[in-house]
PDB file of N, CA, C and O in Angstrom:
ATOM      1  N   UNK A   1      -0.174 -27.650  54.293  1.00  0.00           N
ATOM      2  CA  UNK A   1       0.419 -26.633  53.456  1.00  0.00           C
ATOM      3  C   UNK A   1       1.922 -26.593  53.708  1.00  0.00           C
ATOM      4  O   UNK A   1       2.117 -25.995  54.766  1.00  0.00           O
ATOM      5  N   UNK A   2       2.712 -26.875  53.315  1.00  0.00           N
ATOM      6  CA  UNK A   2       4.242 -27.330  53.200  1.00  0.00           C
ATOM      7  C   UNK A   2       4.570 -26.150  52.481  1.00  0.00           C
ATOM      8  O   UNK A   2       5.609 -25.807  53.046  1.00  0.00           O
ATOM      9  N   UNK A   3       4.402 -25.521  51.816  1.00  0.00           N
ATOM     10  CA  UNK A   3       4.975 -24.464  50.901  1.00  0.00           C
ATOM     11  C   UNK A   3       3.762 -23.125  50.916  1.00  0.00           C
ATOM     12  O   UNK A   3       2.700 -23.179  50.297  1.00  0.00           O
ATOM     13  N   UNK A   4       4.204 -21.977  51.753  1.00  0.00           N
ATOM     14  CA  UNK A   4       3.120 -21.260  51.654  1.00  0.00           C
ATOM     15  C   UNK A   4       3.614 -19.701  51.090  1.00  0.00           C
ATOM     16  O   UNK A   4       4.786 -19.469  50.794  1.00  0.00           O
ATOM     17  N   UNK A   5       2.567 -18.729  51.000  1.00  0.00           N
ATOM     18  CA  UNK A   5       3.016 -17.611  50.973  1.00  0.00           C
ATOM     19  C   UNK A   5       2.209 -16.504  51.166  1.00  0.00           C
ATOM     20  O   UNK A   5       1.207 -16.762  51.834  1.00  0.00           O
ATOM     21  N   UNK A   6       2.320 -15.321  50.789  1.00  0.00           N
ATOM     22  CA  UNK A   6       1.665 -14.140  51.888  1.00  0.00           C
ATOM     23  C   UNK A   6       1.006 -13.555  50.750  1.00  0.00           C
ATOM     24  O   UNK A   6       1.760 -13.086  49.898  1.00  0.00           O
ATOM     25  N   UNK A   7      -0.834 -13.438  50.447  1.00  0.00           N
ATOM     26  CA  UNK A   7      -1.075 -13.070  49.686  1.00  0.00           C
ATOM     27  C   UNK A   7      -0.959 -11.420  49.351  1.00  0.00           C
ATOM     28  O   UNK A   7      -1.326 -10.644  50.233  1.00  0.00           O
ATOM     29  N   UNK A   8      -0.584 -11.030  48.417  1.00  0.00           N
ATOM     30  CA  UNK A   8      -0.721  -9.639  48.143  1.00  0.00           C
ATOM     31  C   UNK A   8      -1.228  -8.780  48.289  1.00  0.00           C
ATOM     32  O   UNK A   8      -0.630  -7.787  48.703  1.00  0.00           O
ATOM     33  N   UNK A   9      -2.543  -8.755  48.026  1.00  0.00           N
ATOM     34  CA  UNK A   9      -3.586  -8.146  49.228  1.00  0.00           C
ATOM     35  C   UNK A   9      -4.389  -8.214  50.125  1.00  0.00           C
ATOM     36  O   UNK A   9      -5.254  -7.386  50.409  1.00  0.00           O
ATOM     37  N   UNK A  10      -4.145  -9.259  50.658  1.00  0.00           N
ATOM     38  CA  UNK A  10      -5.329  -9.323  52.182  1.00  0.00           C
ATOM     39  C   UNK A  10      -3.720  -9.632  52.863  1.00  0.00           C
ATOM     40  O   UNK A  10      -3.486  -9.131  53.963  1.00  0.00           O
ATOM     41  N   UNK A  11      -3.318  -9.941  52.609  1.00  0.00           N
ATOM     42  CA  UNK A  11      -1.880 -10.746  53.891  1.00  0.00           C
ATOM     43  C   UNK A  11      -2.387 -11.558  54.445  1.00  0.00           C
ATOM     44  O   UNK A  11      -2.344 -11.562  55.675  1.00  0.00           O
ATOM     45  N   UNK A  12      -2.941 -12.377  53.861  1.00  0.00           N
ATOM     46  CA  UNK A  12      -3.109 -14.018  54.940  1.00  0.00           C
ATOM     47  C   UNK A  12      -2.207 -14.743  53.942  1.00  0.00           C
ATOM     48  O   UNK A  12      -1.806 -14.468  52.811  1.00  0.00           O
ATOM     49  N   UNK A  13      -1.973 -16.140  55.077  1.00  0.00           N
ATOM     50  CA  UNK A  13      -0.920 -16.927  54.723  1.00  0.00           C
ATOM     51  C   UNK A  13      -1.839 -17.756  53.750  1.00  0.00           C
ATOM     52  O   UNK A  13      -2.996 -17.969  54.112  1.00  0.00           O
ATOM     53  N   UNK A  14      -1.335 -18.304  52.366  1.00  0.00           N
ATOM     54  CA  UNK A  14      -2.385 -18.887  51.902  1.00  0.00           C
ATOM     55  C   UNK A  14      -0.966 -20.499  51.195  1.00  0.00           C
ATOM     56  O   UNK A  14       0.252 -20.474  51.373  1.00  0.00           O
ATOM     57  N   UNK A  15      -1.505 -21.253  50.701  1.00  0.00           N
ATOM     58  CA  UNK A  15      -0.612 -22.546  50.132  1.00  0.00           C
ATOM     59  C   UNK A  15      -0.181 -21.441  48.515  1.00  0.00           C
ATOM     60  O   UNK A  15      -0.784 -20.627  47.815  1.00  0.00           O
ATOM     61  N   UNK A  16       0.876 -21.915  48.547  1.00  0.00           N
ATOM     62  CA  UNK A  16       1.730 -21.142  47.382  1.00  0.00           C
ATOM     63  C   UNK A  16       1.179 -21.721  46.219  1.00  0.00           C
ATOM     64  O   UNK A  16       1.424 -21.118  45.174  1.00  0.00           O
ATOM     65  N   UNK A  17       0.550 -22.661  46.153  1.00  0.00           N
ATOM     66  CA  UNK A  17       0.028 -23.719  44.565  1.00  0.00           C
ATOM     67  C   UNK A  17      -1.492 -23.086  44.384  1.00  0.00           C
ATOM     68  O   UNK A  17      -2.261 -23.102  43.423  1.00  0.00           O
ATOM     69  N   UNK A  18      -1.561 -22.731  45.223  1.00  0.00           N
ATOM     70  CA  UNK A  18      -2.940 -22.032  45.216  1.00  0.00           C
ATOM     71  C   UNK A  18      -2.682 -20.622  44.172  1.00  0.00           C
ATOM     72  O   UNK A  18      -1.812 -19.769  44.344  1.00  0.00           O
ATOM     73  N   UNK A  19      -3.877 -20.671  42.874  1.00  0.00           N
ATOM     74  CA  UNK A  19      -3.656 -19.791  42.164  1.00  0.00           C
ATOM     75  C   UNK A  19      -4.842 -18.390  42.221  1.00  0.00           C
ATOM     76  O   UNK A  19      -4.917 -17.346  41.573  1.00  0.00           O
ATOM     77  N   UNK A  20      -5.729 -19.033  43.415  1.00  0.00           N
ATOM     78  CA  UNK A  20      -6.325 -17.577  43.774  1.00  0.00           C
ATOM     79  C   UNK A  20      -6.583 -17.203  45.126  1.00  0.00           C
ATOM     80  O   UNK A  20      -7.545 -17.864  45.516  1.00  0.00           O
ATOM     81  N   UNK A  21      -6.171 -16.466  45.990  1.00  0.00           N
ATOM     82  CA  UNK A  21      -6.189 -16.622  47.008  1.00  0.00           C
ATOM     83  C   UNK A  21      -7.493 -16.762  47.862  1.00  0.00           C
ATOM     84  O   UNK A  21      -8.156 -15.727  47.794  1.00  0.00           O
ATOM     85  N   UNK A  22      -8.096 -17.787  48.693  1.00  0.00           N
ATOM     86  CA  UNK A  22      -9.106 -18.066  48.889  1.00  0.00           C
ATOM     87  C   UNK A  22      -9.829 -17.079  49.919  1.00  0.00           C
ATOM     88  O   UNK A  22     -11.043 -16.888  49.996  1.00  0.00           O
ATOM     89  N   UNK A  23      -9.126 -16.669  50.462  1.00  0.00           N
ATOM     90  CA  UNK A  23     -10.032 -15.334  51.207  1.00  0.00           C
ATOM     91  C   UNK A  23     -10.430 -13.819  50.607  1.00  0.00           C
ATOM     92  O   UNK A  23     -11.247 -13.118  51.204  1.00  0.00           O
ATOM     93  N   UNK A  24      -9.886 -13.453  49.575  1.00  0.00           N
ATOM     94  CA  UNK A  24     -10.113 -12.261  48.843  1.00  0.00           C
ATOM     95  C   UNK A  24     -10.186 -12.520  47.436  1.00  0.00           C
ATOM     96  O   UNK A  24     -10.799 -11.561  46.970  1.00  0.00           O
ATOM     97  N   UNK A  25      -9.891 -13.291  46.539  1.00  0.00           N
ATOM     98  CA  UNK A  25      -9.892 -14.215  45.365  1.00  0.00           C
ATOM     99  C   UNK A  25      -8.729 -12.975  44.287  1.00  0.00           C
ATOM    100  O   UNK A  25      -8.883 -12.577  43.133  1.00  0.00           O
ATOM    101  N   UNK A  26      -7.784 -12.724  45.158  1.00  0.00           N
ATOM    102  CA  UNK A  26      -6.756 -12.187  44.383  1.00  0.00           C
ATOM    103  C   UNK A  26      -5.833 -13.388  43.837  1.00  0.00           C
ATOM    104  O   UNK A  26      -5.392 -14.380  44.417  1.00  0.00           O
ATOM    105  N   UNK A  27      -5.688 -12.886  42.362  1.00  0.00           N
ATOM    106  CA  UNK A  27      -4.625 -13.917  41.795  1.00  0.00           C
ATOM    107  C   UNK A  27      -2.936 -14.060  42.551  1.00  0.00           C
ATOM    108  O   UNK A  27      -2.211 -13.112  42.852  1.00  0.00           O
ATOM    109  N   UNK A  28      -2.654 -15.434  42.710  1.00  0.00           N
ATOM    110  CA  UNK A  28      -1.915 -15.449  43.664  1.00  0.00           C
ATOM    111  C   UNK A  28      -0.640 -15.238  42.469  1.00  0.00           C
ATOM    112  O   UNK A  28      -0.477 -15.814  41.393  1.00  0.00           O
ATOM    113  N   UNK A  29      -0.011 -14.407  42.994  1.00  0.00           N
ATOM    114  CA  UNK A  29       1.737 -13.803  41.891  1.00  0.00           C
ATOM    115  C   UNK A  29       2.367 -15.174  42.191  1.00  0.00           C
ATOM    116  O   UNK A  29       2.388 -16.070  41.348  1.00  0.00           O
ATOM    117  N   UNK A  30       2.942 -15.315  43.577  1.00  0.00           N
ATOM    118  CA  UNK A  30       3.972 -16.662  43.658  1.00  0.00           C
ATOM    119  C   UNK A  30       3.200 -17.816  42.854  1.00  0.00           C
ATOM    120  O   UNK A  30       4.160 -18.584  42.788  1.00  0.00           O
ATOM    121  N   UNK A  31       2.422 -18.334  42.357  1.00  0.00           N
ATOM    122  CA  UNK A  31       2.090 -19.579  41.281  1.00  0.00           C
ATOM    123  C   UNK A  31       2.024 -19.296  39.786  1.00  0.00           C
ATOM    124  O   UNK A  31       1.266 -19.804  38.959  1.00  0.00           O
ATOM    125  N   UNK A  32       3.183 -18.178  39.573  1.00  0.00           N
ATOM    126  CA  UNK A  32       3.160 -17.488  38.110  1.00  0.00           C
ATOM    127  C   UNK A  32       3.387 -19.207  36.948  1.00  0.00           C
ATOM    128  O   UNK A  32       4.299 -20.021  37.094  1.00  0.00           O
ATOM    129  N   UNK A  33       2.434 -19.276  36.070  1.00  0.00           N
ATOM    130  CA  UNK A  33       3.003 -20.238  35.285  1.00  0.00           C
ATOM    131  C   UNK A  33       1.682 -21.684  35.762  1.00  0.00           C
ATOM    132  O   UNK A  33       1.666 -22.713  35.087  1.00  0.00           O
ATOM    133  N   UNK A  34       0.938 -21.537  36.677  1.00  0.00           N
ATOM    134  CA  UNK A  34       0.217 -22.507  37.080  1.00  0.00           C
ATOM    135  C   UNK A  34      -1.351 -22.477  36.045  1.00  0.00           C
ATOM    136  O   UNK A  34      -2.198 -23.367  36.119  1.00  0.00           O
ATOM    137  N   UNK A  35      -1.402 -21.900  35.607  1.00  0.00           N
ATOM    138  CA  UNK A  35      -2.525 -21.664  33.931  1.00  0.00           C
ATOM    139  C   UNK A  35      -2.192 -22.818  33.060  1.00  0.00           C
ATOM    140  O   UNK A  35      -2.764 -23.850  32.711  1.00  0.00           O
ATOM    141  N   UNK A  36      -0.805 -22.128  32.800  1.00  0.00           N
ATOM    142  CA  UNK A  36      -0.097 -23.276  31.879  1.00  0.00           C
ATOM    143  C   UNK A  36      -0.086 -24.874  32.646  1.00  0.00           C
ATOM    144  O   UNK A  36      -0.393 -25.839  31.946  1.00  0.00           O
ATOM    145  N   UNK A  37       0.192 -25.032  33.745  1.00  0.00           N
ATOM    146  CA  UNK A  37       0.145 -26.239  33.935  1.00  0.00           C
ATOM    147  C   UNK A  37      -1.671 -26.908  34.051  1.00  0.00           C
ATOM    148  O   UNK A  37      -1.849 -28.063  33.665  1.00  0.00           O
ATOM    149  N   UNK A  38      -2.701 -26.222  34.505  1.00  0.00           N
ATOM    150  CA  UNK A  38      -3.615 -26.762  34.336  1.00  0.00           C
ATOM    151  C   UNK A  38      -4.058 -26.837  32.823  1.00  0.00           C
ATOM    152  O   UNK A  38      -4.673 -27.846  32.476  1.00  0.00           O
ATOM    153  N   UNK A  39      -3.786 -25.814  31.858  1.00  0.00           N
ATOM    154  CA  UNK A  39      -4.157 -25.898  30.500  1.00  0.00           C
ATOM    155  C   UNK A  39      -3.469 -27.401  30.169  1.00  0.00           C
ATOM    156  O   UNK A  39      -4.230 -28.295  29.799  1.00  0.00           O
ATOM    157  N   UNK A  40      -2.278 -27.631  30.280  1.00  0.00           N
ATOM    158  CA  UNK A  40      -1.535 -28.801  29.633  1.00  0.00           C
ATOM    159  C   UNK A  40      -2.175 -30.150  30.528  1.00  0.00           C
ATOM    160  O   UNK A  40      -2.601 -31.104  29.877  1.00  0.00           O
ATOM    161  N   UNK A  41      -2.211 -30.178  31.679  1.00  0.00           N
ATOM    162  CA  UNK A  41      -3.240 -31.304  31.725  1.00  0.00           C
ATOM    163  C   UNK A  41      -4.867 -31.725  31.253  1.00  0.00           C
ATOM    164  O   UNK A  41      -5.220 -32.901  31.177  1.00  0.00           O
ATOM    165  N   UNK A  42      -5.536 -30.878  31.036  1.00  0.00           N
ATOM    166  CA  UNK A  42      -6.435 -30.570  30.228  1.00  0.00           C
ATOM    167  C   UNK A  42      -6.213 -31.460  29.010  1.00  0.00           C
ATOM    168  O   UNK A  42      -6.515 -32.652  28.959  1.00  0.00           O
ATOM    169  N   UNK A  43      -5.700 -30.811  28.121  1.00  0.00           N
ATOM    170  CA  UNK A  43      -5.259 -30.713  26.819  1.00  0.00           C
ATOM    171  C   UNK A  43      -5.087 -32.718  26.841  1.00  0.00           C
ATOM    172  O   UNK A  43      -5.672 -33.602  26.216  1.00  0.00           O
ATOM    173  N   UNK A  44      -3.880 -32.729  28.002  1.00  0.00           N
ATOM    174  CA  UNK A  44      -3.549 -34.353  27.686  1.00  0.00           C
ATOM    175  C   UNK A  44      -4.392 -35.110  28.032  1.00  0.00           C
ATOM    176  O   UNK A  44      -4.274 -36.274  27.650  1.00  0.00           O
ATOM    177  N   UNK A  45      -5.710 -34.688  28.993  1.00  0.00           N
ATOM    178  CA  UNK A  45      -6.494 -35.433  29.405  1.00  0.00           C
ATOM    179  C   UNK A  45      -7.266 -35.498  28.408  1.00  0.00           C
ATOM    180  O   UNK A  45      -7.774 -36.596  28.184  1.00  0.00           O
ATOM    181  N   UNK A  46      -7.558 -34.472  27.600  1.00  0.00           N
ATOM    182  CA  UNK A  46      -8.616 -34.531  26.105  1.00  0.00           C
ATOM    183  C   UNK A  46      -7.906 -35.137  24.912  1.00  0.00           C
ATOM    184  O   UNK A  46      -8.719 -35.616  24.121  1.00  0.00           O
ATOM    185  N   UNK A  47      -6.916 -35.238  24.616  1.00  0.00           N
ATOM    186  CA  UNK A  47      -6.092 -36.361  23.927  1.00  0.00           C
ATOM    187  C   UNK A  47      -6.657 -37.659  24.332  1.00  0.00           C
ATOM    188  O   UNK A  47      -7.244 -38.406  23.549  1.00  0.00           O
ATOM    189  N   UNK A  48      -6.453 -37.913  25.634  1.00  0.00           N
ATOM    190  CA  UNK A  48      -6.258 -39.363  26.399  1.00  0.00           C
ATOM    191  C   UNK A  48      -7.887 -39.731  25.935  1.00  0.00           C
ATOM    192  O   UNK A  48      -7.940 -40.904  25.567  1.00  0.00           O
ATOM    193  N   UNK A  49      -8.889 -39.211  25.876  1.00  0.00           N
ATOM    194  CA  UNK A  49     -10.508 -39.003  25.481  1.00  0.00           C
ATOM    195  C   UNK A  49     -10.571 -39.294  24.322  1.00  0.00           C
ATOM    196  O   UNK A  49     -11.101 -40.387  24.120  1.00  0.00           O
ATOM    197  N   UNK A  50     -10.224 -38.726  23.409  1.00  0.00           N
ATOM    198  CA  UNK A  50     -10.077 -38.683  21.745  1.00  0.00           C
ATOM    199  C   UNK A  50      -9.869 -39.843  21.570  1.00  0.00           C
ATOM    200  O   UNK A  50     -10.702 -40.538  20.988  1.00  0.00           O
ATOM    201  N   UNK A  51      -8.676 -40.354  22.040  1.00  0.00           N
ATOM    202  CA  UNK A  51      -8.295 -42.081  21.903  1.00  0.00           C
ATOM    203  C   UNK A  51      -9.060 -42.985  21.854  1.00  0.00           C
ATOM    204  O   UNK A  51      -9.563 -43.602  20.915  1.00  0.00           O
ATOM    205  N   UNK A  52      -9.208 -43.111  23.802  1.00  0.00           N
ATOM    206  CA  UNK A  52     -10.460 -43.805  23.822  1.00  0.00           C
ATOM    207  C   UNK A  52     -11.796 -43.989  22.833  1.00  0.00           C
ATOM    208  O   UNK A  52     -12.316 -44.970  22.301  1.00  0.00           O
ATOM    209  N   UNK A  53     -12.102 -42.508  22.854  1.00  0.00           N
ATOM    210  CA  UNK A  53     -13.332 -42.825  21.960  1.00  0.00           C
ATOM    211  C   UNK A  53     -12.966 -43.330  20.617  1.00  0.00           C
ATOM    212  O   UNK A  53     -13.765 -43.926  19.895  1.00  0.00           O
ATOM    213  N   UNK A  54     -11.733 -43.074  20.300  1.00  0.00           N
ATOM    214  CA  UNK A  54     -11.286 -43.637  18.438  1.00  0.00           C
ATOM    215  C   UNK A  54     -11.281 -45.369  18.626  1.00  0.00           C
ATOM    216  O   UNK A  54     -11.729 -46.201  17.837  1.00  0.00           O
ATOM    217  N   UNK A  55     -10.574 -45.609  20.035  1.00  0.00           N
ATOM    218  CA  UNK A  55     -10.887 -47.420  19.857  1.00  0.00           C
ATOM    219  C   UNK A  55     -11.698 -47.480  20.203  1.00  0.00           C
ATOM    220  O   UNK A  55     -11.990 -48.628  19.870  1.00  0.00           O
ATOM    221  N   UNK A  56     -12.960 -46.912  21.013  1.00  0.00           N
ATOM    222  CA  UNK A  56     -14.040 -47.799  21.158  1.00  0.00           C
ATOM    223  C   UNK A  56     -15.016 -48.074  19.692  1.00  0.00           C
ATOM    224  O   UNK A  56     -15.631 -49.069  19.308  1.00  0.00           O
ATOM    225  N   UNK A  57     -14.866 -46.969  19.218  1.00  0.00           N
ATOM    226  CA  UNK A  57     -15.345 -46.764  17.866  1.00  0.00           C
ATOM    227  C   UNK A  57     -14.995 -47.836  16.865  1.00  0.00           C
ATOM    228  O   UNK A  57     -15.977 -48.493  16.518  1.00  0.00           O
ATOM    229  N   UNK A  58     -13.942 -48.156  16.355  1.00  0.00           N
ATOM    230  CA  UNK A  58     -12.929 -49.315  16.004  1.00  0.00           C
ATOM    231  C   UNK A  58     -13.256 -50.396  16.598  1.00  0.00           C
ATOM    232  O   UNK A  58     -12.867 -51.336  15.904  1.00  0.00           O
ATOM    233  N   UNK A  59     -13.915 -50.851  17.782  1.00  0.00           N
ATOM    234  CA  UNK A  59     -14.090 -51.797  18.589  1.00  0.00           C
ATOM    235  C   UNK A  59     -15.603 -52.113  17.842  1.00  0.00           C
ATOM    236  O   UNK A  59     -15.891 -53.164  17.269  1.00  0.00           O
ATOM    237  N   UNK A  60     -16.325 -51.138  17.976  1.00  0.00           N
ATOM    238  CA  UNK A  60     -17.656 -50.977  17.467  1.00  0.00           C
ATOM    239  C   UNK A  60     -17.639 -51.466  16.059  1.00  0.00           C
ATOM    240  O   UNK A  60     -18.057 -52.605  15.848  1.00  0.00           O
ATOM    241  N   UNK A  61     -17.209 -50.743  15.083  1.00  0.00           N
ATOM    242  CA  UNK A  61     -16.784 -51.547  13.611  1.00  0.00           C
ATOM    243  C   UNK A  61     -16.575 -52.645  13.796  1.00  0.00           C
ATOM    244  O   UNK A  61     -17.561 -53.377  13.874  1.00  0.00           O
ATOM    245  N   UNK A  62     -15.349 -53.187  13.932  1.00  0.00           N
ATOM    246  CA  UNK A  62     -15.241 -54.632  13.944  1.00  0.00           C
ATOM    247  C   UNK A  62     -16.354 -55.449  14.773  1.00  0.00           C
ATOM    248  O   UNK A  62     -16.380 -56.619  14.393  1.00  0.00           O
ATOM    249  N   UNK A  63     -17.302 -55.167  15.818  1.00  0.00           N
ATOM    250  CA  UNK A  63     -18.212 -56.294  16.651  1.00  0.00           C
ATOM    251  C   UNK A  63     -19.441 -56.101  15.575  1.00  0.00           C
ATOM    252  O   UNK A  63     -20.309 -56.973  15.613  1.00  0.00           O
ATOM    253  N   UNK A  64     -19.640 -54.716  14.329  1.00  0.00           N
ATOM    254  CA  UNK A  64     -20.818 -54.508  13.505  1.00  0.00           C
ATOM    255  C   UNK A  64     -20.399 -55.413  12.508  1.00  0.00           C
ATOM    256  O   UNK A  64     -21.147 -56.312  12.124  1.00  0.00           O
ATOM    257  N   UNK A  65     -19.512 -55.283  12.157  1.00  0.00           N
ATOM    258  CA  UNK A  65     -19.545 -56.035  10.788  1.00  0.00           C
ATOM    259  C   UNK A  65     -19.463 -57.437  10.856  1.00  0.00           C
ATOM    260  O   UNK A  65     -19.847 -58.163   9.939  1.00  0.00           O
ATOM    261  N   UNK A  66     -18.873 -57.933  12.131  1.00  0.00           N
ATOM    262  CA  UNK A  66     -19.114 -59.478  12.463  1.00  0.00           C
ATOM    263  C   UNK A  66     -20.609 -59.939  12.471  1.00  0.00           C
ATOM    264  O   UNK A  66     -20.988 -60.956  11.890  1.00  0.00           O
ATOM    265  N   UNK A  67     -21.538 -58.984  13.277  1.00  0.00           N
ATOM    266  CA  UNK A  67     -22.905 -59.271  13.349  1.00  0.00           C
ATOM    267  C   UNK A  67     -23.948 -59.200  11.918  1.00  0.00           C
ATOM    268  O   UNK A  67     -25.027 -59.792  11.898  1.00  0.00           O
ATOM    269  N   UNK A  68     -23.556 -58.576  11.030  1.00  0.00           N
ATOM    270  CA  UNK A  68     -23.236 -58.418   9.762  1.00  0.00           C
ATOM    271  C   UNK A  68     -23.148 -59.396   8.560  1.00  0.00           C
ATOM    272  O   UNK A  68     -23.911 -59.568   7.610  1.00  0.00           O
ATOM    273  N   UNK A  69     -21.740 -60.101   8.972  1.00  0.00           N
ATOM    274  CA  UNK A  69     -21.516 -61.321   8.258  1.00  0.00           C
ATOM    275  C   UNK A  69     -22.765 -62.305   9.365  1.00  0.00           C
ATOM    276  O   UNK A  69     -23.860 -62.472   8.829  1.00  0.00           O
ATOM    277  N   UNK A  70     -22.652 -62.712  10.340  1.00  0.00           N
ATOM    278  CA  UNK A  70     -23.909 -63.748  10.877  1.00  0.00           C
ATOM    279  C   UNK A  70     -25.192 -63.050   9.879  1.00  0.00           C
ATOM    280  O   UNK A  70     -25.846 -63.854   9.215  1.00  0.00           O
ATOM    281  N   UNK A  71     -25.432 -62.033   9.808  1.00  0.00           N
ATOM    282  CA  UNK A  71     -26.908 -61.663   9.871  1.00  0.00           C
ATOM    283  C   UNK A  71     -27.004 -62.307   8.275  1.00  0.00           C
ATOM    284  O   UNK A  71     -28.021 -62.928   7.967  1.00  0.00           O
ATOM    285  N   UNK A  72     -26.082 -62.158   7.451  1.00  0.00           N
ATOM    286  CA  UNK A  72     -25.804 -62.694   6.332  1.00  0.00           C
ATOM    287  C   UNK A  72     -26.102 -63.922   6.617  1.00  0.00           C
ATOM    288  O   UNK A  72     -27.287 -64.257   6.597  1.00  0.00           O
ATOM    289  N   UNK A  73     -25.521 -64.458   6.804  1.00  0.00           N
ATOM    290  CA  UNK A  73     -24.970 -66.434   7.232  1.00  0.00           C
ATOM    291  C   UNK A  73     -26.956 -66.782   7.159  1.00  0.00           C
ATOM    292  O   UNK A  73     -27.579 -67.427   6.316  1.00  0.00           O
ATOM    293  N   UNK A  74     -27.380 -66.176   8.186  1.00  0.00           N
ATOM    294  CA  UNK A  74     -28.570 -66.648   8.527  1.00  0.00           C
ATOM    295  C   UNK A  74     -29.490 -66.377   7.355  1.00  0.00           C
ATOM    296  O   UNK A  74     -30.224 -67.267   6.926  1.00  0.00           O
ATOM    297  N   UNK A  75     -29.459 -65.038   6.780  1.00  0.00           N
ATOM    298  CA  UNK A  75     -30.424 -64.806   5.432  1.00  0.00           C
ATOM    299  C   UNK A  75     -30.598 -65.900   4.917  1.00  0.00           C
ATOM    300  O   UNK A  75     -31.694 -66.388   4.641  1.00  0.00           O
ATOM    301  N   UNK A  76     -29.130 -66.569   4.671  1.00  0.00           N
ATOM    302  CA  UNK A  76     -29.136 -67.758   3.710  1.00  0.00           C
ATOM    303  C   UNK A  76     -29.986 -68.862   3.930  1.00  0.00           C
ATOM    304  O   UNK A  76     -30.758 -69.367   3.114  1.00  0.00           O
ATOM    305  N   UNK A  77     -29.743 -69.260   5.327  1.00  0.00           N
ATOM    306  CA  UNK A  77     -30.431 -70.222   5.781  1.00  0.00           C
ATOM    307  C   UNK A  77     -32.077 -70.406   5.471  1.00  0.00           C
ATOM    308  O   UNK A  77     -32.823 -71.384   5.440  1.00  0.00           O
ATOM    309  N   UNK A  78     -32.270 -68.873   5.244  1.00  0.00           N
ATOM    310  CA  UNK A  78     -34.076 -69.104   5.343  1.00  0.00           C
ATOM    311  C   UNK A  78     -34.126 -68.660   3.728  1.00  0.00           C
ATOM    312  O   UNK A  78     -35.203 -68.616   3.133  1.00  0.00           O
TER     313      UNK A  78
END
């Protein structure tokens, strides 16, 4: 714990990044603004998801419709 501070109501020393204090589960005041930072990683991590699943999807199309044209190719044959 490199950066600490004194929770508000119990007074134990708790890590300042800490947004609830772990011995009484009071919201810790000194990490005002730390909501917002877990909401926004969230958010970019569910972006980063969306993606993925849009190319795998796209990946999927193009390997269907190749199997597609073969499945064609072969109709012919018989």
């Amino acid at each position: 714990m490199n950066f600490v501070c004194v929770c508000g109501k119990c007074s134990r020393t708790i890590d300042r990044e800490f947004i609830y204090c772990p011995w009484c589960g009071e919201r810790n005041q000194q990490n005002e603004g730390g909501q917002e930072l877990i909401d926004d990683v969230f958010d970019q991590l569910e972006k980063k998801q969306v993606a993925n699943i849009s190319r795998r999807i796209a990946s999927m199309k193009t390997k269907l419709s190749e199997l597609e044209e073969d499945l064609g190719r072969l109709e012919n044959l018989f």
